[in-house]
N, C-alpha and C positions, 0 to 999 in steps of 0.2 A: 533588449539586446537581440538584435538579428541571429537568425538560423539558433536560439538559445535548446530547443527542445532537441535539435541534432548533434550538439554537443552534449548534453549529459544524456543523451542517447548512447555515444562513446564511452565515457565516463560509468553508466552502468553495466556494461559489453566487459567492460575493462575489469569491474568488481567481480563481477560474476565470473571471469575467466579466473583469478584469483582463489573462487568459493568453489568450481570444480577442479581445479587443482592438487585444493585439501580432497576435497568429497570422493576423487577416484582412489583417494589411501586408506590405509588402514589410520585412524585419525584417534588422538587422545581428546578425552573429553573435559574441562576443567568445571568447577561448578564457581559462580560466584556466592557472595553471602543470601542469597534470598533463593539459594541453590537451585537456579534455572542454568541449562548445560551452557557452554560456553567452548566453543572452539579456537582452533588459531584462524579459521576461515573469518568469523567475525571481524580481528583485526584487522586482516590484511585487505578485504574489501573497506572496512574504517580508512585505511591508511590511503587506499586507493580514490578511495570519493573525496577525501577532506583536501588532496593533492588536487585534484581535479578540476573541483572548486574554487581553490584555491586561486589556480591559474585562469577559471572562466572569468568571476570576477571576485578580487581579494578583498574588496568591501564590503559583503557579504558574511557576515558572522555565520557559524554552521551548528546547530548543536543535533548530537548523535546521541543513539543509546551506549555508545561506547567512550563518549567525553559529555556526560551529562550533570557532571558539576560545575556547573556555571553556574551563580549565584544568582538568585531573580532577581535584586536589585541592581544587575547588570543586565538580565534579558530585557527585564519590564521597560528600556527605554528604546527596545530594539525595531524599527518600522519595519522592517523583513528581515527575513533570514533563511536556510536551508534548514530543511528538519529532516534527517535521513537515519535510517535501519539499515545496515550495511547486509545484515542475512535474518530475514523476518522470516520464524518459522524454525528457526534450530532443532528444534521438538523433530519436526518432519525432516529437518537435514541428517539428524542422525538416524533416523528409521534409512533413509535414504527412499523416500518415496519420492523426492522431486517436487514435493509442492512448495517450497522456500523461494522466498526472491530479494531482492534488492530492492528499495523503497527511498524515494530520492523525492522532497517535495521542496518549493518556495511557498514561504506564510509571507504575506501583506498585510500589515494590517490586523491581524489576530484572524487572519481566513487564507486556507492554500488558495493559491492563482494558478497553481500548475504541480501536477505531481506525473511520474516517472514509476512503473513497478516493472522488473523482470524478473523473470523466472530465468534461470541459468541452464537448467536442466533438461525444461522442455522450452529453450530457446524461446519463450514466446515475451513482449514488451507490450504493456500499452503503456499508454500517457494521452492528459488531458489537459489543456487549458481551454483559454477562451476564445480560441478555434478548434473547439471540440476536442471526442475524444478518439482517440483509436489506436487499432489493436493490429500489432505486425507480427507475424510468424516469422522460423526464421531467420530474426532478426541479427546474428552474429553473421550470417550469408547477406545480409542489404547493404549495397554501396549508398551511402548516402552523403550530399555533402551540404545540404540546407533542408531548413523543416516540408519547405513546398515538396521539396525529391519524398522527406519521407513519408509524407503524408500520401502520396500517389504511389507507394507499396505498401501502403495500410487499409487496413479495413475502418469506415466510421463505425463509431457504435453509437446506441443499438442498433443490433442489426435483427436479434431474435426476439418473436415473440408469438404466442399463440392462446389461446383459453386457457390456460395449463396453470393455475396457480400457484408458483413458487418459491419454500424459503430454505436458505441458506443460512447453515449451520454447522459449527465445528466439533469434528472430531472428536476434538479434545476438551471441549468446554462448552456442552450441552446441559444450560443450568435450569432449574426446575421452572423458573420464571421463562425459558426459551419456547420451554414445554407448554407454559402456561398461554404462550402468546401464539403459537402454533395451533393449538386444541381453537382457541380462539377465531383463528383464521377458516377453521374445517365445519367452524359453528356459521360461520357467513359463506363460503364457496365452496361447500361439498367439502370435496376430493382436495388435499393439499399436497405436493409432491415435497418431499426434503429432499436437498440437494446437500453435496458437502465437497468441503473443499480445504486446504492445510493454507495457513497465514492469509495475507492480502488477497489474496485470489479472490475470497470473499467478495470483497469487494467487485474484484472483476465482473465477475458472475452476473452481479448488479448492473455493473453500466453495461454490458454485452445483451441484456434484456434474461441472460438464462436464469436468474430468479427473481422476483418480485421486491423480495425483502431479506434482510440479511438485521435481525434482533441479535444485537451483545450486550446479552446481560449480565456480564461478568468481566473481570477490572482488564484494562487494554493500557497501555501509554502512550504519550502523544508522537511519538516514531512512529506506532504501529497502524495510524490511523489516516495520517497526513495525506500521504501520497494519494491513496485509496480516496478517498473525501475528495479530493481534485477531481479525480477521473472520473468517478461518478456524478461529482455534480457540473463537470463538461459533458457529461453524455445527457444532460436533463434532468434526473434525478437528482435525491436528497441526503444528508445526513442532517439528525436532528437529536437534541439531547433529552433524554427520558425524561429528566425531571419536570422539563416546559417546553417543550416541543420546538426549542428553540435550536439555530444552526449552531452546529457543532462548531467552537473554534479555538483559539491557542495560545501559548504562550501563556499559561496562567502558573501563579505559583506552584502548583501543586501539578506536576505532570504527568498524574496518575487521571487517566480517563474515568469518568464517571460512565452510565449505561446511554447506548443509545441505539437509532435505528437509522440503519439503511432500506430505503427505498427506491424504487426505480422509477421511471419518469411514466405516466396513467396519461393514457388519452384525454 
């Protein structure tokens, strides 16, 4: 589909206007059964993508973390689909630090072809396929009206990189096997810097060159990972699954992610 990345470029812009809406109020917080927070920003960026999509192209099946009962024996015959987090990062949305984004991928095939993440807060968007990846600041301020336009007010990535060995790691979910694989790294290249960062960004971090490796060893869903997985492995880099080092990919019955590792693309 022509100019596809500058439409749900819109369509992200759009969610996110939505997610700061809530985020400038004073906001209720709901819990669902597995008691992770739950806002009304959630829906309303839901409401706003699944519309959007809808309209880009309707034959495209969508599944979200917010309509994620769709039965496998109906995905399993699915050859693509959208896989989208409407606010990845709620944890950090209601701290209100700003590291929360939108996460908008297409799977082919049981592999993203192209993922979408923005940050609402600090305006910032990337997205990758296979014309690479890159990173617009910003981006609620860029007229664009085809991928060419956007791509000539983006930056490619990677664009960083120096000696500086670096991994990335959250916040909120620093598991002792993180630790173990870290200590590990500072046993082969000295000096290891840890970087950190709230949701997908993670990811970012990785295809932008600003850390090396990005180890989650601890349970992720396939929303949370899609977008991220695009972007980085347009920018060169890899995702790969703990258990056989094999590429991370989707639509399996069980859409609770097992451990894997982000890495960035080595000379």
């Amino acid at each position: 589909m022509e100019n596809r990345m500058s439409s749900l470029m819109k369509i992200a812009l759009d969610a996110g206007k939505e997610i700061l809406d809530v985020y400038a109020q004073d906001f209720d917080v709901e819990y669902k059964e597995d008691d992770s927070p739950l806002t009304q920003a959630d829906q309303r960026a839901h409401n706003t993508i699944v519309q959007g999509l809808k309209e880009l192209d309707s034959s495209i099946p969508v599944l979200s973390e917010e309509g994620k009962s769709i039965p496998f024996e109906e995905r399993k015959n699915w050859s693509q689909f959208w896989l989208i987090d409407p606010l990845d990062g709620t944890k950090e949305f209601i701290k209100k630090n700003g590291e929360f984004t939108v996460n908008i991928a297409l799977i082919e095939g049981k592999y993203p072809s192209l993922g979408i993440i923005y940050a609402p807060a600090l305006d910032v968007l990337y997205y990758g396929s296979e014309r690479g990846a890159y990173k617009l600041e910003k981006a609620s301020e860029a007229v664009v009206g085809s991928d060419q336009e956007l791509e000539e007010k983006s930056i490619k990535l990677p664009f960083t990189g120096d000696d500086t060995v670096r991994a990335v790691a959250s916040r909120s979910h620093m598991s002792p096997e993180t630790e173990s694989f870290i200590n590990e790294l500072k046993e082969k290249h000295g000096e290891v810097e840890v970087v950190s960062s709230g949701s997908s960004l993670k990811f970012c971090l990785v295809a932008e060159g600003k850390a090396d490796y990005y180890p989650r060893y601890a349970p992720t869903m396939e929303w949370d990972t899609g977008a991220g997985q695009a972007i980085v492995e347009a920018s060169g880099g890899k995702v790969t699954r703990y258990v056989d080092g094999e590429r991370f990919y989707y639509n399996r019955e069980e859409l609770l992610n097992g451990w894997f590792l982000v890495e960035k693309q080595f000379e």
